[in-house]
N, C-alpha and C positions, 0 to 999 in steps of 0.2 A: 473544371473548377476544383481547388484544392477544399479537402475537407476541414471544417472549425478543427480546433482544436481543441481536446477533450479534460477536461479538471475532473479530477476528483476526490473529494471528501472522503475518509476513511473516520471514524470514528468508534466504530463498535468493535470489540473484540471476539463478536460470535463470529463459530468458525464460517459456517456459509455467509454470510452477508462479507467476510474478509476474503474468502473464495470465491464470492460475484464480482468486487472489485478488482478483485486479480485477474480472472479469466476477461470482463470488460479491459481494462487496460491493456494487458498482452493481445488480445486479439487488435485490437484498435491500432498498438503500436507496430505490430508487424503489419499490418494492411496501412503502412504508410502513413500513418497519422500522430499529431506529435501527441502525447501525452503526460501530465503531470500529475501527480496523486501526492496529497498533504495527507500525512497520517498524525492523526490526533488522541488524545483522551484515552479511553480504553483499548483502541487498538495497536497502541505505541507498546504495550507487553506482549503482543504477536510478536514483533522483531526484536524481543530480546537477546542480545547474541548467547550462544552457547544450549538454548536449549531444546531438546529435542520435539520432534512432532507433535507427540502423545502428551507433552508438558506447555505447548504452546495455547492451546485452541480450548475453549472455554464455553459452554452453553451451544446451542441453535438447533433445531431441529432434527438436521442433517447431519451433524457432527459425527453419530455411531456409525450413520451410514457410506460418508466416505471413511471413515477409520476400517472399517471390516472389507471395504469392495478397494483397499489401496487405492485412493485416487490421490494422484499427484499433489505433493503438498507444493500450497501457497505459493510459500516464497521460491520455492521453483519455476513458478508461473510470472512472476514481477521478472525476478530474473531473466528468464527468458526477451520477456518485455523490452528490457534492458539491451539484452543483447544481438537481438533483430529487429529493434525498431525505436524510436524515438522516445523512449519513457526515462521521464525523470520523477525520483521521489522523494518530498520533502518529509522532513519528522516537523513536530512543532515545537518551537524554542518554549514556547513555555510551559510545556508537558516535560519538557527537558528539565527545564531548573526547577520545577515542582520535583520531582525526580530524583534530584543532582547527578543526570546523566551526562553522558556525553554522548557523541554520534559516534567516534573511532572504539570507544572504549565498549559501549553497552548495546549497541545495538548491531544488528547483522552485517556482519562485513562484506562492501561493496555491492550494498543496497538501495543507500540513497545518496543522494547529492549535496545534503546537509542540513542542515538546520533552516528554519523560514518562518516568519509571521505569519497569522491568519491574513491581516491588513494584505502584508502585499501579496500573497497569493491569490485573494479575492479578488484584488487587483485586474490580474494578470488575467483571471477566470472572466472578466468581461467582454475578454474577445473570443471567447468560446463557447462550450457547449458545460453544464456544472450538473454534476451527479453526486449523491453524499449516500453513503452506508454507514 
């Protein structure tokens, strides 16, 4: 039996709670399961294109402690995602035009899949499994 399909909600911009959804999502998409991840609200300034690790990641507990022990950043980890396994990941159109971003222009390139509603994301999340950070 093939396994649900996995949603998830990004919303925080603390760094471990954006590093649980990343390491969830990569692991899940390379073990052969599709995944989707809507990034919203505060966590939409993690993928800002252009800036560095130490300039990304804002508050959490954890945050000194993968900064000092190198641990793999994030968006390394999505990417991965990406690239072994079935992960797609939307930004939210209206954290976009709150913003006046764009997806090509502002945010990490060759990240996500583009732009999306909450609505239809939700949507789509009813045939699956829905986790939110």
């Amino acid at each position: 039996m093939a396994s649900q399909p996995l949603y998830i909600i990004l919303s925080s911009g603390e760094h471990e709670k954006v590093h649980l959804a990343a390491m969830i999502a990569s692991v899940a998409a390379v073990s052969d399961r599709k995944v989707e991840v809507f990034v919203t609200m505060n966590a939409v300034n993690v993928f800002e294109r252009g800036l560095a690790p130490e300039e990304r990641y804002h508050g959490g507990n954890y945050h000194d402690l993968f900064v000092a022990n190198k641990v793999p950043d994030t968006l390394e980890l999505f990417q991965m995602g990406k690239d072994l396994g079935e992960l797609k990941m939307w930004v939210c159109s209206m954290v976009l035009d709150l913003k006046h971003w764009e997806v090509e222009k502002n945010l990490t390139e060759g990240l996500f899949d583009g732009a999306a509603g909450l609505t239809v994301f939700l949507s789509d999340a009813e045939n699956g499994q829905l986790l939110s950070f």
